[in-house]
PDB file with one MODEL, atoms N, CA, C and O in Angstrom:
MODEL        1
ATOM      1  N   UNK A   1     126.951 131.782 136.297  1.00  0.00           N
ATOM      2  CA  UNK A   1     126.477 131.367 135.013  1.00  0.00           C
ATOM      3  C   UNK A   1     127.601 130.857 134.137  1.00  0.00           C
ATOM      4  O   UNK A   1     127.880 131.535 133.148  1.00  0.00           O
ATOM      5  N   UNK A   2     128.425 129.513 134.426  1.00  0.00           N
ATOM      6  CA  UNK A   2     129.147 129.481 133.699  1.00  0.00           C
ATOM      7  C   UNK A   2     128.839 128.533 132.514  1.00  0.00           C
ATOM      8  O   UNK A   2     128.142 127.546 132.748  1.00  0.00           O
ATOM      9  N   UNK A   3     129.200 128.702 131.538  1.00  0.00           N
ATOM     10  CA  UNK A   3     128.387 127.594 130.115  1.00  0.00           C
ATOM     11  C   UNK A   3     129.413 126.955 129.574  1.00  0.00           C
ATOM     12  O   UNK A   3     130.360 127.376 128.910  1.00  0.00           O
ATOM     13  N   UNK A   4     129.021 125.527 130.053  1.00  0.00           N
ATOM     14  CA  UNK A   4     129.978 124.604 129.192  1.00  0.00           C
ATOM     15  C   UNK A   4     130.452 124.948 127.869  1.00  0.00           C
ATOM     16  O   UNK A   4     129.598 125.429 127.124  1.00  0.00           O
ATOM     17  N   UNK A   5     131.318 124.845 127.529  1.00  0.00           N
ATOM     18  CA  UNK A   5     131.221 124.292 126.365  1.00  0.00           C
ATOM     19  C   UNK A   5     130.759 123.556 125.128  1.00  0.00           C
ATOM     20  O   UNK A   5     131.258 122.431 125.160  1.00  0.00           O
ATOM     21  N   UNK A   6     130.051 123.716 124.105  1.00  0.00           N
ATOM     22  CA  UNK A   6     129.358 122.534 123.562  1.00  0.00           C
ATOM     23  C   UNK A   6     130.229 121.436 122.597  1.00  0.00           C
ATOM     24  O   UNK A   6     130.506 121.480 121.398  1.00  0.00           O
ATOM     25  N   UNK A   7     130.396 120.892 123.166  1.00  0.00           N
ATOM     26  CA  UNK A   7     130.860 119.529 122.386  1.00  0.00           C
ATOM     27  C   UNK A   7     130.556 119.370 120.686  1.00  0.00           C
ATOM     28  O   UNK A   7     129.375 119.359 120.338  1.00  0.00           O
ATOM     29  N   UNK A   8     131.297 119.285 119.967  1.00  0.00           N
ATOM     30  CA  UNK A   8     131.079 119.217 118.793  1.00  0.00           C
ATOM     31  C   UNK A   8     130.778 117.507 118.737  1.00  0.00           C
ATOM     32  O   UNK A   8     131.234 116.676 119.521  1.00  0.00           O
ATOM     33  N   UNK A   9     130.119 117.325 117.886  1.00  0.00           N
ATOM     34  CA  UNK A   9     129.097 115.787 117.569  1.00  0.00           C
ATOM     35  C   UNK A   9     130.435 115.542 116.416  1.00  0.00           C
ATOM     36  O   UNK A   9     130.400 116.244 115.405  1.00  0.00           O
ATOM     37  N   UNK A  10     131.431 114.694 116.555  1.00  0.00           N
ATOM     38  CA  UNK A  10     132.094 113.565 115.697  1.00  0.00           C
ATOM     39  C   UNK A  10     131.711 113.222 114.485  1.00  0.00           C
ATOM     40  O   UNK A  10     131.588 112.001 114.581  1.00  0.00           O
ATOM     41  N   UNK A  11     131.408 113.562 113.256  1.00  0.00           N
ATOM     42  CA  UNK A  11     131.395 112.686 112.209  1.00  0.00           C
ATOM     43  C   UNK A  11     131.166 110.842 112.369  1.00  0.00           C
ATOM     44  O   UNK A  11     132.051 109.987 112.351  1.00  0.00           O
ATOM     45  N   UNK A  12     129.939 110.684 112.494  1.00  0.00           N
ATOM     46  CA  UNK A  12     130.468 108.869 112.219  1.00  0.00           C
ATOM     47  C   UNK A  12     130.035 108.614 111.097  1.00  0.00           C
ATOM     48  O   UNK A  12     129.433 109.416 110.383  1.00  0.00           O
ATOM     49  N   UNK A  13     130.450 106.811 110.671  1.00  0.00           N
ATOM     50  CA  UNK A  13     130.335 106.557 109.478  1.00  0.00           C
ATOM     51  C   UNK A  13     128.895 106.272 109.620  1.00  0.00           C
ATOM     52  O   UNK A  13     128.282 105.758 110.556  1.00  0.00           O
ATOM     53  N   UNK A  14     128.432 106.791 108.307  1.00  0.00           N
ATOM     54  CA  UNK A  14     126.763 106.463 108.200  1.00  0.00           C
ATOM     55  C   UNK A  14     126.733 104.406 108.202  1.00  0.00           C
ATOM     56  O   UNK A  14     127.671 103.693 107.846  1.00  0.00           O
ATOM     57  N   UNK A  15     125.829 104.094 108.540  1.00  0.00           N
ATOM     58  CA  UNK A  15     125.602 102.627 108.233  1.00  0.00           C
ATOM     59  C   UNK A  15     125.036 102.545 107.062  1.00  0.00           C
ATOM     60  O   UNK A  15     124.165 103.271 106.580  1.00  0.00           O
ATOM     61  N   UNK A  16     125.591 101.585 106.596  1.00  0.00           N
ATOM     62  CA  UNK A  16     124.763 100.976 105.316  1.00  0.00           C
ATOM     63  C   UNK A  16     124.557  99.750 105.729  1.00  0.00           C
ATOM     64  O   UNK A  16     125.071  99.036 106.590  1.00  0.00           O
ATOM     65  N   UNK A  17     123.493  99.603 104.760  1.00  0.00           N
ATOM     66  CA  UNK A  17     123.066  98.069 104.506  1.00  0.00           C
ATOM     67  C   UNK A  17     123.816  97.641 103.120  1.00  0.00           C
ATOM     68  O   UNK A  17     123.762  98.075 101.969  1.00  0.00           O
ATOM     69  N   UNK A  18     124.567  96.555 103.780  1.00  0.00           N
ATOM     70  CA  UNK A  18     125.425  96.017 102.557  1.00  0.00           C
ATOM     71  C   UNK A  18     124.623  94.846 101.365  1.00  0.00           C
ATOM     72  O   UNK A  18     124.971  94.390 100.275  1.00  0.00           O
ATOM     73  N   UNK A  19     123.547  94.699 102.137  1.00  0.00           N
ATOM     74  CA  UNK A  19     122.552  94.010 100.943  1.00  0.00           C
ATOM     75  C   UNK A  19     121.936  95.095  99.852  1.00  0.00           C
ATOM     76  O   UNK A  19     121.588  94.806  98.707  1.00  0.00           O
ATOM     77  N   UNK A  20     121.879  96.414 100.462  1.00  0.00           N
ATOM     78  CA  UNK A  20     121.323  97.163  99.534  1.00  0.00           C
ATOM     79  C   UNK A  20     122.138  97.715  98.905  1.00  0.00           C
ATOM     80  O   UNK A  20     121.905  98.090  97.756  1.00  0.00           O
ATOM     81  N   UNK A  21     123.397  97.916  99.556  1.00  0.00           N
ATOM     82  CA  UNK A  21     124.210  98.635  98.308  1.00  0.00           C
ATOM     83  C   UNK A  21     124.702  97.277  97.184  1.00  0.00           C
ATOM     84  O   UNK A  21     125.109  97.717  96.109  1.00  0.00           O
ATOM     85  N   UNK A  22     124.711  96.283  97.254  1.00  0.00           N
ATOM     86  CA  UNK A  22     125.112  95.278  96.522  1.00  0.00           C
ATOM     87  C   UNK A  22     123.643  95.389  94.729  1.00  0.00           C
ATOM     88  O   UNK A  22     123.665  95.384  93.498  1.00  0.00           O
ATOM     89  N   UNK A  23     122.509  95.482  96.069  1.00  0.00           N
ATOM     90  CA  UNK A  23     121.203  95.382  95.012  1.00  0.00           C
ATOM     91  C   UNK A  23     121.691  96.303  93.505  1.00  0.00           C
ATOM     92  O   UNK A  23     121.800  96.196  92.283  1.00  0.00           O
ATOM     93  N   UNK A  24     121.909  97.455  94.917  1.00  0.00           N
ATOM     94  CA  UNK A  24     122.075  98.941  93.902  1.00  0.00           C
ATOM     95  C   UNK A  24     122.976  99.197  92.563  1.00  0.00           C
ATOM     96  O   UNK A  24     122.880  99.907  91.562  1.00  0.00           O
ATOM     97  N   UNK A  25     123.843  98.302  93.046  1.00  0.00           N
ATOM     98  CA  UNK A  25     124.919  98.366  92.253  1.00  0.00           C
ATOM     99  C   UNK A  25     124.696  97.356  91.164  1.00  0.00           C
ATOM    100  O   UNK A  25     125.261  97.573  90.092  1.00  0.00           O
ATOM    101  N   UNK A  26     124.088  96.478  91.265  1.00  0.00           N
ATOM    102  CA  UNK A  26     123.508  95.270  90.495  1.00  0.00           C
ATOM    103  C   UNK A  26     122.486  95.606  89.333  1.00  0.00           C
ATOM    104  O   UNK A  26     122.554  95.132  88.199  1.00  0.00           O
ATOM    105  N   UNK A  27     121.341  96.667  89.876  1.00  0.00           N
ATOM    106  CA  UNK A  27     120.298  97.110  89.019  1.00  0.00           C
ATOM    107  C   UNK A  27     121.548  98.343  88.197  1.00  0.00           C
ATOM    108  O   UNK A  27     121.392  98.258  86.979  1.00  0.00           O
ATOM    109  N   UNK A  28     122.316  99.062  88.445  1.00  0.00           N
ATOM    110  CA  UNK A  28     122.578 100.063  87.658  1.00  0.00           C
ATOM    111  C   UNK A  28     123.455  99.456  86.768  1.00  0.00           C
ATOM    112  O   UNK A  28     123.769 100.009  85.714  1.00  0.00           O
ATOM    113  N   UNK A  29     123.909  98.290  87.122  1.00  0.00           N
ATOM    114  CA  UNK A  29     124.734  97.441  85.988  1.00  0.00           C
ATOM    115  C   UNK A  29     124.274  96.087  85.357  1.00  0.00           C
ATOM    116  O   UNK A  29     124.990  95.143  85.026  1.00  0.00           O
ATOM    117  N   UNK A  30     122.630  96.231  85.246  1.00  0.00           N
ATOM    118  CA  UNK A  30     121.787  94.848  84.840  1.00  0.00           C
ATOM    119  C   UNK A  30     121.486  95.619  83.380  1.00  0.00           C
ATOM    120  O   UNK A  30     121.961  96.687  82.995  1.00  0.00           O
ATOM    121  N   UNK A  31     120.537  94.725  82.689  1.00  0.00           N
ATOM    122  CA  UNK A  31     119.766  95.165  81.585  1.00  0.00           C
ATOM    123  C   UNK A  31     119.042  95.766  82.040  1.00  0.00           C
ATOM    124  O   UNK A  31     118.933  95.803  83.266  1.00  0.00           O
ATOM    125  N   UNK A  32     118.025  96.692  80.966  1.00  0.00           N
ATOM    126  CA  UNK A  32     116.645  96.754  80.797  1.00  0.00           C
ATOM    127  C   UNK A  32     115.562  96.147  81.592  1.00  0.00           C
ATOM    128  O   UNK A  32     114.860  96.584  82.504  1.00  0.00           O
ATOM    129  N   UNK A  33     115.635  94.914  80.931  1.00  0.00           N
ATOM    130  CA  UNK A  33     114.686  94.029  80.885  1.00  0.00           C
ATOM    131  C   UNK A  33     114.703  93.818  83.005  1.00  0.00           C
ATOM    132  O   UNK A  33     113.833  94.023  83.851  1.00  0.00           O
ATOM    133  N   UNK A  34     115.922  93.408  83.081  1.00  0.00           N
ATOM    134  CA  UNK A  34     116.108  92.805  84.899  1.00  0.00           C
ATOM    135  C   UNK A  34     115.420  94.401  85.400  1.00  0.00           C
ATOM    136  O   UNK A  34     114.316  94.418  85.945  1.00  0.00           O
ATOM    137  N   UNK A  35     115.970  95.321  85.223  1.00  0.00           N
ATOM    138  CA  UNK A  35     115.765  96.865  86.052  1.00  0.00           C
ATOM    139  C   UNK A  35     114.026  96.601  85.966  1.00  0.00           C
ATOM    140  O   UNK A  35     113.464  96.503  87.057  1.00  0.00           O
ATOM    141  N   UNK A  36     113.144  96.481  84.678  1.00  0.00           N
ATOM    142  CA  UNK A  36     112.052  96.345  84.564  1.00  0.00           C
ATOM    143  C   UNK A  36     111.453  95.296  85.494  1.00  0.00           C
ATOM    144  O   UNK A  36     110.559  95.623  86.273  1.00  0.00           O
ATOM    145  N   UNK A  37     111.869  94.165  85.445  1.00  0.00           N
ATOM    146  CA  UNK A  37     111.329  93.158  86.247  1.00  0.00           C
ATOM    147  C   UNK A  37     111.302  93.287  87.553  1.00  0.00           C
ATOM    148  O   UNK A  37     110.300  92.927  88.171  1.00  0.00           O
ATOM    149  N   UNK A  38     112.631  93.935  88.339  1.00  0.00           N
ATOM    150  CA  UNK A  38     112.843  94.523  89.779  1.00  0.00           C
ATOM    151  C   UNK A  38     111.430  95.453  90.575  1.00  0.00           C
ATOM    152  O   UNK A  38     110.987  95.559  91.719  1.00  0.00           O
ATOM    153  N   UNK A  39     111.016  96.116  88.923  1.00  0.00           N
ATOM    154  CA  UNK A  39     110.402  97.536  89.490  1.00  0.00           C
ATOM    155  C   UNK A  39     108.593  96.113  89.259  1.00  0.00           C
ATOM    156  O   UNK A  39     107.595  96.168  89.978  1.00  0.00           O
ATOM    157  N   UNK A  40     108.705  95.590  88.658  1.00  0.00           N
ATOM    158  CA  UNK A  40     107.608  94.502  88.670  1.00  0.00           C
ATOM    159  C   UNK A  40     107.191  94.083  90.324  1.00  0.00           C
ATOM    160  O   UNK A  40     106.285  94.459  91.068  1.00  0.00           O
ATOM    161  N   UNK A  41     108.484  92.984  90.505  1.00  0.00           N
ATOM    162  CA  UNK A  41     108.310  92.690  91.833  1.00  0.00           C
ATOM    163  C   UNK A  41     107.983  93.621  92.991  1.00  0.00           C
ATOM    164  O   UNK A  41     107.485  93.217  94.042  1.00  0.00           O
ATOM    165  N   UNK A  42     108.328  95.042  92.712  1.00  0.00           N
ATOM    166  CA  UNK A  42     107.822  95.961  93.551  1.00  0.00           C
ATOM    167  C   UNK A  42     106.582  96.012  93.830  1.00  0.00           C
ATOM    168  O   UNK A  42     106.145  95.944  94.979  1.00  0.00           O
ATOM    169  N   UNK A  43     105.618  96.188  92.397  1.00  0.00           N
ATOM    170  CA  UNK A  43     104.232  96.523  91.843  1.00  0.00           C
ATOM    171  C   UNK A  43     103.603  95.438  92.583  1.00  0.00           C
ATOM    172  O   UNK A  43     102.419  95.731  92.748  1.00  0.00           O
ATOM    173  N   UNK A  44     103.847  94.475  93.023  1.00  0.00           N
ATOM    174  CA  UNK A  44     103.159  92.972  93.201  1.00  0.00           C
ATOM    175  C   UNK A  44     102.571  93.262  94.734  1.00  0.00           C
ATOM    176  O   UNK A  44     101.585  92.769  95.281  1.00  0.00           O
ATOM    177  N   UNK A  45     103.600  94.309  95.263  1.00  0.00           N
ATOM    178  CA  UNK A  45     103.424  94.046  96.509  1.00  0.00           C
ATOM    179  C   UNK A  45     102.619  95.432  96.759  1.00  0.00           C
ATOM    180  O   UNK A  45     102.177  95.364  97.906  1.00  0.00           O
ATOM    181  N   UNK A  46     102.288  96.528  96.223  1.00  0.00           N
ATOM    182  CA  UNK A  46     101.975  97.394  96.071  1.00  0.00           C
ATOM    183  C   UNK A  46     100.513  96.941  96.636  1.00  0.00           C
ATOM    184  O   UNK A  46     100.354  95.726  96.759  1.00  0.00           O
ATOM    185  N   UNK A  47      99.397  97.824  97.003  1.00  0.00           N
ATOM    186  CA  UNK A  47      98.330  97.793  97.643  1.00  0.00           C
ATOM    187  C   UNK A  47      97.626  98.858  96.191  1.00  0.00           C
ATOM    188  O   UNK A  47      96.673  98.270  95.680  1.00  0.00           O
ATOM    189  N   UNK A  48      97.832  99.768  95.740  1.00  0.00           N
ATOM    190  CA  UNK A  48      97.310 100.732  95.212  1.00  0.00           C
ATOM    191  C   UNK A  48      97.138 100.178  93.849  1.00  0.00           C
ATOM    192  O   UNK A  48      98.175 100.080  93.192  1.00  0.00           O
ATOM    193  N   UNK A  49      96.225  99.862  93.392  1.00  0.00           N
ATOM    194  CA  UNK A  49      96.309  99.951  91.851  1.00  0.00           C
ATOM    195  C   UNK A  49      96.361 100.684  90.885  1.00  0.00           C
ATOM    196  O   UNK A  49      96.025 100.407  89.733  1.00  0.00           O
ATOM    197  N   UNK A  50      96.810 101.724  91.309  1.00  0.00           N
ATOM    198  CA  UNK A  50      96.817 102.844  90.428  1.00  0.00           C
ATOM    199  C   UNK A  50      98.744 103.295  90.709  1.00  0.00           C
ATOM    200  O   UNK A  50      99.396 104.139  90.093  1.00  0.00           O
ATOM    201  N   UNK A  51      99.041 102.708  91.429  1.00  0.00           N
ATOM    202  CA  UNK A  51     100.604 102.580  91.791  1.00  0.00           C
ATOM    203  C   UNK A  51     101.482 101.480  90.896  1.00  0.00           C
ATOM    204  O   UNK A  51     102.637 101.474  90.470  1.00  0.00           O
ATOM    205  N   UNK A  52     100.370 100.560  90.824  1.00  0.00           N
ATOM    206  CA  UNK A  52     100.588  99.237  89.971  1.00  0.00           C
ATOM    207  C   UNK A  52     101.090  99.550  88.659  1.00  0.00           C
ATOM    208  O   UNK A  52     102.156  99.457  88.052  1.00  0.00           O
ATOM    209  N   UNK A  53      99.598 100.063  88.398  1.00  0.00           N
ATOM    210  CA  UNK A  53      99.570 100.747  86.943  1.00  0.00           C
ATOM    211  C   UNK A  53     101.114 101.668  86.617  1.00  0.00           C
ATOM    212  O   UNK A  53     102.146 101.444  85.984  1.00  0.00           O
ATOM    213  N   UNK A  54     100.717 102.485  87.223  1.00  0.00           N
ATOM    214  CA  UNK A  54     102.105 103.596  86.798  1.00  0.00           C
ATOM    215  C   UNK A  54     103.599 102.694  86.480  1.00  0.00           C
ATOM    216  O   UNK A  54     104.246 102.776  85.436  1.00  0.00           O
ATOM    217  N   UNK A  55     104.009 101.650  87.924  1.00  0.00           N
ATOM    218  CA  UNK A  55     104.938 100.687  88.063  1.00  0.00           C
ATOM    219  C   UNK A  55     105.098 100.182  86.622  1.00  0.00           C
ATOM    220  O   UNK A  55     106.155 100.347  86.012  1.00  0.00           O
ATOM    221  N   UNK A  56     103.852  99.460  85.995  1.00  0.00           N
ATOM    222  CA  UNK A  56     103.826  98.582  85.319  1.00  0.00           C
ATOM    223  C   UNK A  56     104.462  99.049  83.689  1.00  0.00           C
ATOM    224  O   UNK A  56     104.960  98.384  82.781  1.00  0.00           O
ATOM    225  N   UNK A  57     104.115 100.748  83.878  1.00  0.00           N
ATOM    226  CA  UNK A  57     103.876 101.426  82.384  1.00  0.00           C
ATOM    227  C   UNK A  57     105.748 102.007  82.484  1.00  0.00           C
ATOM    228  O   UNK A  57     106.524 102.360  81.597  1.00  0.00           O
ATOM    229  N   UNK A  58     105.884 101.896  83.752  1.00  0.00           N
ATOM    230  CA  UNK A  58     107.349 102.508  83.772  1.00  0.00           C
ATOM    231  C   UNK A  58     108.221 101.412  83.296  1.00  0.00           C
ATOM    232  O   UNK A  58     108.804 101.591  82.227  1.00  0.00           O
ATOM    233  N   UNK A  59     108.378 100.403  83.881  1.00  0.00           N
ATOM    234  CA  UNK A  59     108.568  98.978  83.522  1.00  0.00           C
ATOM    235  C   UNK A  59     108.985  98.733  81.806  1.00  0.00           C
ATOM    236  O   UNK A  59     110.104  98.685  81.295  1.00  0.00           O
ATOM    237  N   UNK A  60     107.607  98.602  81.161  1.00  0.00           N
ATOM    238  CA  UNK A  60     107.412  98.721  80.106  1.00  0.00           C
ATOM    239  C   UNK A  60     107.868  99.631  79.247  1.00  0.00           C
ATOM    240  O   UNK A  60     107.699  99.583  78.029  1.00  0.00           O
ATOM    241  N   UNK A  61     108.584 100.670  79.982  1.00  0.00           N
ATOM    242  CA  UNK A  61     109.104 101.834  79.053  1.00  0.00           C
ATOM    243  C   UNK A  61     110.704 101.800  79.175  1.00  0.00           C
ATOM    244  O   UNK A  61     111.506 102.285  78.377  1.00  0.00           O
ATOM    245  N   UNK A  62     111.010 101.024  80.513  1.00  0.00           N
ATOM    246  CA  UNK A  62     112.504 100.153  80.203  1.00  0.00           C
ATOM    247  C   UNK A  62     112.708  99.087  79.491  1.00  0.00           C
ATOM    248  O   UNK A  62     113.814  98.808  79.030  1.00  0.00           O
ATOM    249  N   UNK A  63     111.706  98.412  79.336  1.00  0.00           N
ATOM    250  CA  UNK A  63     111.574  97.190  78.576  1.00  0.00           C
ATOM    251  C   UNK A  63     110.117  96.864  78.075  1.00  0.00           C
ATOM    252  O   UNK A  63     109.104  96.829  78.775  1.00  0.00           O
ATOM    253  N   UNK A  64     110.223  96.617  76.633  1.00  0.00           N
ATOM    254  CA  UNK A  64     108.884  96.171  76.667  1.00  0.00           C
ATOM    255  C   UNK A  64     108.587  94.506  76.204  1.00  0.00           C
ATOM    256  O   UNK A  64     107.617  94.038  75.608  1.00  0.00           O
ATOM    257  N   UNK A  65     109.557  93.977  76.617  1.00  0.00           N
ATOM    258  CA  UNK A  65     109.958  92.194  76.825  1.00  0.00           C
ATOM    259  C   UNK A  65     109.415  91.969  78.362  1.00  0.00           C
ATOM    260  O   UNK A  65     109.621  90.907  78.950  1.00  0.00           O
ATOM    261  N   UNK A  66     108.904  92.757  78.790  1.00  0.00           N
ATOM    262  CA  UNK A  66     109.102  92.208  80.280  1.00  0.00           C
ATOM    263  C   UNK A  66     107.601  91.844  80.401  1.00  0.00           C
ATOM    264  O   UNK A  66     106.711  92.676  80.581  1.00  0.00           O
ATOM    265  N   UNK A  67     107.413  90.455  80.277  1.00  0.00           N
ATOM    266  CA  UNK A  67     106.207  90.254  80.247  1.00  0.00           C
ATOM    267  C   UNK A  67     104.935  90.267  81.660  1.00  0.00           C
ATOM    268  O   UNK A  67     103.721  90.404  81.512  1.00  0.00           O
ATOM    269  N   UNK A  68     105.661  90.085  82.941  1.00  0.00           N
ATOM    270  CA  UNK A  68     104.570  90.245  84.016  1.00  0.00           C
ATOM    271  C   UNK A  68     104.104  91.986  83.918  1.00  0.00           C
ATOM    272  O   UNK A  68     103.193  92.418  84.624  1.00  0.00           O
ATOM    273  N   UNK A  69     104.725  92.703  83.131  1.00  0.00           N
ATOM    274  CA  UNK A  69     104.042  94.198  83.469  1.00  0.00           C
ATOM    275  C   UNK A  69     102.711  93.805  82.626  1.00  0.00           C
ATOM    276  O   UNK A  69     101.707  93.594  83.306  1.00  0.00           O
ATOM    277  N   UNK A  70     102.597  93.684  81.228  1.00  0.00           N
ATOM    278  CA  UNK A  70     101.646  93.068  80.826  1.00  0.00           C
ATOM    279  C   UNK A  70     100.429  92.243  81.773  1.00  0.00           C
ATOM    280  O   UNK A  70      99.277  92.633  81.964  1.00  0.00           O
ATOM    281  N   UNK A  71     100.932  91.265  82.176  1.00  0.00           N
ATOM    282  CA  UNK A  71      99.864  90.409  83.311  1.00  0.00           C
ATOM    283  C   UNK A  71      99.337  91.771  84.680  1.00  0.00           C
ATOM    284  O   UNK A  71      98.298  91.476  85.269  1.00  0.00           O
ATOM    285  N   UNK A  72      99.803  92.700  84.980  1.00  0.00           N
ATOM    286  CA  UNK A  72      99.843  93.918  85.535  1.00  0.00           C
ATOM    287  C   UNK A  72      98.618  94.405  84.762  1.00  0.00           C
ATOM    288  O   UNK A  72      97.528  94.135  85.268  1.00  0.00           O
ATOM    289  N   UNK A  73      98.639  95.166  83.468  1.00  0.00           N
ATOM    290  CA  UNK A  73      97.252  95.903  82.984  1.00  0.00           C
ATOM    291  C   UNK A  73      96.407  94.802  82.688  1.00  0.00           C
ATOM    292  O   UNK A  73      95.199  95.009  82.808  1.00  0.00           O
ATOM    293  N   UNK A  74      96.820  93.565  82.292  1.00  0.00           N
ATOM    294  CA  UNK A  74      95.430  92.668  82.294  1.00  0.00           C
ATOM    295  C   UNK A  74      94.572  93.125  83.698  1.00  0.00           C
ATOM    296  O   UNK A  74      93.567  93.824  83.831  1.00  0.00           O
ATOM    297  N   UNK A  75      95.275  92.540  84.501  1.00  0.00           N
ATOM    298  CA  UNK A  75      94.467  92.601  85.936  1.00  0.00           C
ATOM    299  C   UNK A  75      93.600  93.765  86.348  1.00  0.00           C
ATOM    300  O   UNK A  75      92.437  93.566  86.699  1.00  0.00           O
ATOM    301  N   UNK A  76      94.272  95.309  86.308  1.00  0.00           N
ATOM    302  CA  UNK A  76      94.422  96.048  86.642  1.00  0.00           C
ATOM    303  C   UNK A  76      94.125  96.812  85.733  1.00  0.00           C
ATOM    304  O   UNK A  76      93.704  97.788  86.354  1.00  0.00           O
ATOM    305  N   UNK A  77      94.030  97.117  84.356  1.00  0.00           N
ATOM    306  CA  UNK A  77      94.098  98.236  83.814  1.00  0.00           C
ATOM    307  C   UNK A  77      92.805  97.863  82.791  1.00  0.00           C
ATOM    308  O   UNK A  77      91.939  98.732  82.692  1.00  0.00           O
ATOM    309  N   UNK A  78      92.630  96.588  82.014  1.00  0.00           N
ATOM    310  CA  UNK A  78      91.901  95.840  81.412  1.00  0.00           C
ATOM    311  C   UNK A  78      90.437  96.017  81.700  1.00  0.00           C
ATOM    312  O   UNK A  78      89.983  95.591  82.762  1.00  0.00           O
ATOM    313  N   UNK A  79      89.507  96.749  80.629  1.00  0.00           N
ATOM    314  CA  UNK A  79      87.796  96.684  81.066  1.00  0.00           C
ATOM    315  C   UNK A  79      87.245  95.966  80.177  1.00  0.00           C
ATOM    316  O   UNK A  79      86.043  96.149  79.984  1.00  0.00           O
ATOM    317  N   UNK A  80      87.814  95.155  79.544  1.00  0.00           N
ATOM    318  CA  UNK A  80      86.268  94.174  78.184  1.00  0.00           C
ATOM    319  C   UNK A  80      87.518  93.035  78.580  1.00  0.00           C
ATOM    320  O   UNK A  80      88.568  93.395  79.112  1.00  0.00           O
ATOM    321  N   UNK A  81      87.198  91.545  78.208  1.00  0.00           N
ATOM    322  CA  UNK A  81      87.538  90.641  78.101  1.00  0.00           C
ATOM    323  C   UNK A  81      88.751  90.850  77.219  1.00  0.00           C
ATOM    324  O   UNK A  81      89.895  90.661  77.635  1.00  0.00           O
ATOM    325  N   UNK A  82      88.415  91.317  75.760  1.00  0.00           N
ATOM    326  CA  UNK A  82      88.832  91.400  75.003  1.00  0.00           C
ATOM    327  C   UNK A  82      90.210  92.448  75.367  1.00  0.00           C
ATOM    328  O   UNK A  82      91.281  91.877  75.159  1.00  0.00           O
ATOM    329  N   UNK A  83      90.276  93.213  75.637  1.00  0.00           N
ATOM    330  CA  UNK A  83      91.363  94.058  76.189  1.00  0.00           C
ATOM    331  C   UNK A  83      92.354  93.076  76.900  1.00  0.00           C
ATOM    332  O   UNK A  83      93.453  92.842  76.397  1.00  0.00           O
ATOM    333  N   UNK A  84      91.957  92.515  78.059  1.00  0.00           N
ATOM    334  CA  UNK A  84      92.426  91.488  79.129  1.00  0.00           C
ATOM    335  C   UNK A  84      93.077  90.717  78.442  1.00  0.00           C
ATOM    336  O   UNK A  84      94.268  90.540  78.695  1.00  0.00           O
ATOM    337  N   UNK A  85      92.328  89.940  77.196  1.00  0.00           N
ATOM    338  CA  UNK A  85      93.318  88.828  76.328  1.00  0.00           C
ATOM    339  C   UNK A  85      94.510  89.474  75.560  1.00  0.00           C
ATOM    340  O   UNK A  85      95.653  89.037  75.692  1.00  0.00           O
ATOM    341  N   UNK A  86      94.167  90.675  74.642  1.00  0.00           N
ATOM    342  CA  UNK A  86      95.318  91.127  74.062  1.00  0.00           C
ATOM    343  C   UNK A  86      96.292  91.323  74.696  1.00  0.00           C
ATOM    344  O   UNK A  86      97.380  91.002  74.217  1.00  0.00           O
ATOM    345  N   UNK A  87      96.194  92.000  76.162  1.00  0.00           N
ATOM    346  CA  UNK A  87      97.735  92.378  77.240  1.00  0.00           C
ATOM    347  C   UNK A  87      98.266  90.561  77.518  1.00  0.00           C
ATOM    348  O   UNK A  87      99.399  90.170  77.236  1.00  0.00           O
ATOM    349  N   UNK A  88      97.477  89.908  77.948  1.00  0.00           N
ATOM    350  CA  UNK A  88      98.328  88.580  78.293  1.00  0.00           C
ATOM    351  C   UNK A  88      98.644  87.779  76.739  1.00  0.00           C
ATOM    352  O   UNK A  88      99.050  86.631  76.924  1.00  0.00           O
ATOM    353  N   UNK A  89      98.534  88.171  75.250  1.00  0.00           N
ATOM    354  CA  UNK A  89      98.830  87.846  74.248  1.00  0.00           C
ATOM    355  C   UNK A  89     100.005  88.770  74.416  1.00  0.00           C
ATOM    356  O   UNK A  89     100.944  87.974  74.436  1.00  0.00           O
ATOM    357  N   UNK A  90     100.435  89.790  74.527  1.00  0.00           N
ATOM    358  CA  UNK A  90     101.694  90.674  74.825  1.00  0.00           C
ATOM    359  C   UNK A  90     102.241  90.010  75.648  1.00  0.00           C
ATOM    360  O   UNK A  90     103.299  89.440  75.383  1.00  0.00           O
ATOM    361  N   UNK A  91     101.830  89.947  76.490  1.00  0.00           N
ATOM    362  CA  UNK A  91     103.016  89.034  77.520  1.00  0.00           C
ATOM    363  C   UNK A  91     103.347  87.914  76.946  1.00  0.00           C
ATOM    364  O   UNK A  91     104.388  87.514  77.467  1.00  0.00           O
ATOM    365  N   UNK A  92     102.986  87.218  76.143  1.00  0.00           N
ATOM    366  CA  UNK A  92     103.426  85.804  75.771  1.00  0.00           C
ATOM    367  C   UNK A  92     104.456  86.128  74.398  1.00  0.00           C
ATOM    368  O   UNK A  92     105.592  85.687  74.224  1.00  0.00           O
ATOM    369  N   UNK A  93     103.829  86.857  73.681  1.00  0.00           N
ATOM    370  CA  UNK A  93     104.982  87.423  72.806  1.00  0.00           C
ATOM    371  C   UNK A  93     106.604  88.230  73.407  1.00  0.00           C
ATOM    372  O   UNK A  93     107.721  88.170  72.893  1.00  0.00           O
ATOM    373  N   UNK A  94     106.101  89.014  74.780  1.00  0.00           N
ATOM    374  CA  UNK A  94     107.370  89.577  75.503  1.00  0.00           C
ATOM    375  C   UNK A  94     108.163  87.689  75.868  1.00  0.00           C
ATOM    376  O   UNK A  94     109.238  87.575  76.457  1.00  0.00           O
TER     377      UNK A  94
ENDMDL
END
């Protein structure tokens, strides 16, 4: 019964993705307004509308210039016409 030894596992360098650490470093040193718009383009691609929503209100609470979060509760959050027009009147003022 003799038992190897177990080999200790090496430290390697983790991989990065050098596109993402570039992003990363970009959003923590952008405005408001860009960090808001980033988390926008997220929302777009989002399937959930209720993911949208949240996206959109977070957005808006980094910036509230950022006008596609607006076009966001029109779509999505908006139940009378009238609701629908005031959010895309916000967006045109953002």
């Amino acid at each position: 019964m003799d038992q190897k030894p177990k080999k200790k596992k090496q430290p390697t360098a983790r991989k990065l993705n050098p596109l993402a650490i570039i992003e990363s470093f970009s959003l923590q040193n952008s405005s408001p307004l860009h960090q808001a718009q980033e988390l926008i383009f997220d929302a777009w691609e989002t399937p959930s509308k209720k993911a949208r929503l949240a996206v959109a209100h977070r957005a808006l609470a980094l910036s509230p210039d950022c006008a596609d979060a607006y076009s966001i509760l029109a779509q999505d959050a908006a139940k009378t016409l009238d609701e629908k027009i005031r959010y895309y009147e916000d967006g045109v003022k953002a």
